[in-house]
Structures are given as structure tokens and as C-alpha cells.
TIVO-2410 file (N, C-alpha, C; in nm, 3 decimals):
# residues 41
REC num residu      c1      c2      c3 atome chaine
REC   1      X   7.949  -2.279  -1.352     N      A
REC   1      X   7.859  -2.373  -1.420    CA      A
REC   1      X   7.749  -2.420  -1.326     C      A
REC   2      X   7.644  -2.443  -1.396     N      A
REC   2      X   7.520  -2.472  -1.293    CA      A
REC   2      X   7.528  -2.564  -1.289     C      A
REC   3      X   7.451  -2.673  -1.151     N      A
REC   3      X   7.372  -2.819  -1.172    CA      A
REC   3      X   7.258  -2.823  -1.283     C      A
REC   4      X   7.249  -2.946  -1.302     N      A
REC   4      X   7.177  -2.940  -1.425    CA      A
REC   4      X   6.997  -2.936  -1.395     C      A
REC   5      X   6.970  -2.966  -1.237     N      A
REC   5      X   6.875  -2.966  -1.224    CA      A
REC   5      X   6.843  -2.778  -1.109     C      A
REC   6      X   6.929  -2.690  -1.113     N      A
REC   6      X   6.949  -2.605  -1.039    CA      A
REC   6      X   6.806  -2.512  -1.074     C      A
REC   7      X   6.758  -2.479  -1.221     N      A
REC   7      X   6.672  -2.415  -1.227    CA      A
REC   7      X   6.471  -2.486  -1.204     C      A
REC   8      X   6.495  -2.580  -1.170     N      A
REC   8      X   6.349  -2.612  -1.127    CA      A
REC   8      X   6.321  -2.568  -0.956     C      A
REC   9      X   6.186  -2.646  -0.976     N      A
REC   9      X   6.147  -2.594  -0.781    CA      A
REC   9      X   6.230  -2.646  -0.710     C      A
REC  10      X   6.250  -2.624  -0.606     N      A
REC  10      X   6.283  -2.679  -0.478    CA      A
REC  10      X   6.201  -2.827  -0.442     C      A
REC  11      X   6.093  -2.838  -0.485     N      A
REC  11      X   6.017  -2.926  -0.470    CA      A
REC  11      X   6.023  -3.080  -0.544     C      A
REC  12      X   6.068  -3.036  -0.690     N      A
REC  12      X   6.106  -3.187  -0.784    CA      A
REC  12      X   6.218  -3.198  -0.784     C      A
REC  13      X   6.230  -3.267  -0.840     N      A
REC  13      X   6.387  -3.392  -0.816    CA      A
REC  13      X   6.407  -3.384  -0.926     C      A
REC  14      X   6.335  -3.412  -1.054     N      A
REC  14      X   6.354  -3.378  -1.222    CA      A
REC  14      X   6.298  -3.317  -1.301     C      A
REC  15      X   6.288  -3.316  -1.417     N      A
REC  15      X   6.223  -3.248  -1.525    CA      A
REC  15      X   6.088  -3.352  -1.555     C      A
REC  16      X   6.107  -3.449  -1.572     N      A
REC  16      X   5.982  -3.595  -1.601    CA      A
REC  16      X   5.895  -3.586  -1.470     C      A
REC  17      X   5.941  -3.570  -1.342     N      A
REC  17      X   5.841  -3.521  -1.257    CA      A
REC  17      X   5.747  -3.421  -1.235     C      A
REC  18      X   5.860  -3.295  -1.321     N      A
REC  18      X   5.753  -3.140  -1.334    CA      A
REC  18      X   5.692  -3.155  -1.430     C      A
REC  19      X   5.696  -3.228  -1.527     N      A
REC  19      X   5.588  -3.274  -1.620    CA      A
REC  19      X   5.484  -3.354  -1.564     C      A
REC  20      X   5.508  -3.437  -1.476     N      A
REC  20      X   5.395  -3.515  -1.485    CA      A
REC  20      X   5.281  -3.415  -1.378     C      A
REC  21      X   5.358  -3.378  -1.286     N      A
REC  21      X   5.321  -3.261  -1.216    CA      A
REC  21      X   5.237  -3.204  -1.270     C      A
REC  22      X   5.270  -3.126  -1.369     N      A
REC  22      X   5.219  -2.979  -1.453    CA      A
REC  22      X   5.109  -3.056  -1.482     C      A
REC  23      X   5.135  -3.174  -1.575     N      A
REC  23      X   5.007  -3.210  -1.652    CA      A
REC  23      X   4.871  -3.289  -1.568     C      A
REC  24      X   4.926  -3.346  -1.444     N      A
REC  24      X   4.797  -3.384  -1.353    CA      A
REC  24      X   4.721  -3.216  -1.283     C      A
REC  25      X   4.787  -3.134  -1.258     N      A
REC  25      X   4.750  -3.011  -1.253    CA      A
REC  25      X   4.666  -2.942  -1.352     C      A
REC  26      X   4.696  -2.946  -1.471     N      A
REC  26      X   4.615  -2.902  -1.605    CA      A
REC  26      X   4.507  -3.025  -1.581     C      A
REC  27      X   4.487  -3.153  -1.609     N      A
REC  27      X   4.368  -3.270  -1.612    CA      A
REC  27      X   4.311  -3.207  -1.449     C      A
REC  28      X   4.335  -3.166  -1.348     N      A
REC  28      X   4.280  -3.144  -1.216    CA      A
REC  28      X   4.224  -3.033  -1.239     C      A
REC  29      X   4.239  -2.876  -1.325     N      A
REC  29      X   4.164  -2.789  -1.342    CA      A
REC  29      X   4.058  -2.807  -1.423     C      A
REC  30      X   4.106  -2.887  -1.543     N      A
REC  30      X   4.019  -2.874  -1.618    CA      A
REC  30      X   3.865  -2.980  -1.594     C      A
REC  31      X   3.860  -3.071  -1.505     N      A
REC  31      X   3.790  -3.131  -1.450    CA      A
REC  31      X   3.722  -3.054  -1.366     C      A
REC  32      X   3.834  -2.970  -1.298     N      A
REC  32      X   3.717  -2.906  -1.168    CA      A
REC  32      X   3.627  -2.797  -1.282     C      A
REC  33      X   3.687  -2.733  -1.370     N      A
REC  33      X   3.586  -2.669  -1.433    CA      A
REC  33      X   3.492  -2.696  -1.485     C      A
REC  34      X   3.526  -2.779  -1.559     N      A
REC  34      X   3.383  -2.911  -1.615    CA      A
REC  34      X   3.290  -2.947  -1.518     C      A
REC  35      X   3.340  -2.958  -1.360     N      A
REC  35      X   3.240  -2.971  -1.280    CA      A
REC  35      X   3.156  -2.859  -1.287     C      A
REC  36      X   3.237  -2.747  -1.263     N      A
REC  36      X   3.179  -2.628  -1.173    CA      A
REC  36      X   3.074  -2.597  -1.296     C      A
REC  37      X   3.121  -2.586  -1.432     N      A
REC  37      X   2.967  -2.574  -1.511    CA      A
REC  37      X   2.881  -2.671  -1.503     C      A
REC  38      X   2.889  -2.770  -1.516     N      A
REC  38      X   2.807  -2.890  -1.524    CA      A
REC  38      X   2.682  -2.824  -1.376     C      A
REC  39      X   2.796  -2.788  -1.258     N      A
REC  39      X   2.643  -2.775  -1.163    CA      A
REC  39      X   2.593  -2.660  -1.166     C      A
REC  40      X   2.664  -2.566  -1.264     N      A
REC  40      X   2.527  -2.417  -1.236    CA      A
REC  40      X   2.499  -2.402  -1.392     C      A
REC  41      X   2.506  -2.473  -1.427     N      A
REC  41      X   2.365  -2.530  -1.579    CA      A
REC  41      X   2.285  -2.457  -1.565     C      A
***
């Protein structure tokens, strides 16, 4: 039987962390892209 947290990274501690993770990652790309067009307009 596994731990219940055995299949995430090495890096988080839970599941509510790799979410919040994931999703400041998605808002951090999608900003930098919005930049990167915004300056070669």
C-alpha cells in the first residue's frame, strides 16, 4: 500500500500546495506572455 502523498514531487508536502503551485505558474506564464506581445506590437 502506498503513502497517500507518495505520488507527487519530491518538492510539495500536499496536493493544495501543487495546486496553488500549478496555478501561480499558469497566472506567471500567462502574464509573461501578455508582456512579451504587448512589447513587440
Amino acid at each position: 500500500m502506498k503513502k497517500p502523498g507518495q505520488e507527487l514531487p519530491p518538492f510539495v508536502k500536499s496536493w493544495k500546495q501543487f495546486y496553488v503551485l500549478l496555478i501561480g505558474w499558469l497566472a506567471l506564464l500567462i502574464v509573461g506572455f501578455y508582456i512579451f506581445t504587448r512589447y513587440f506590437e
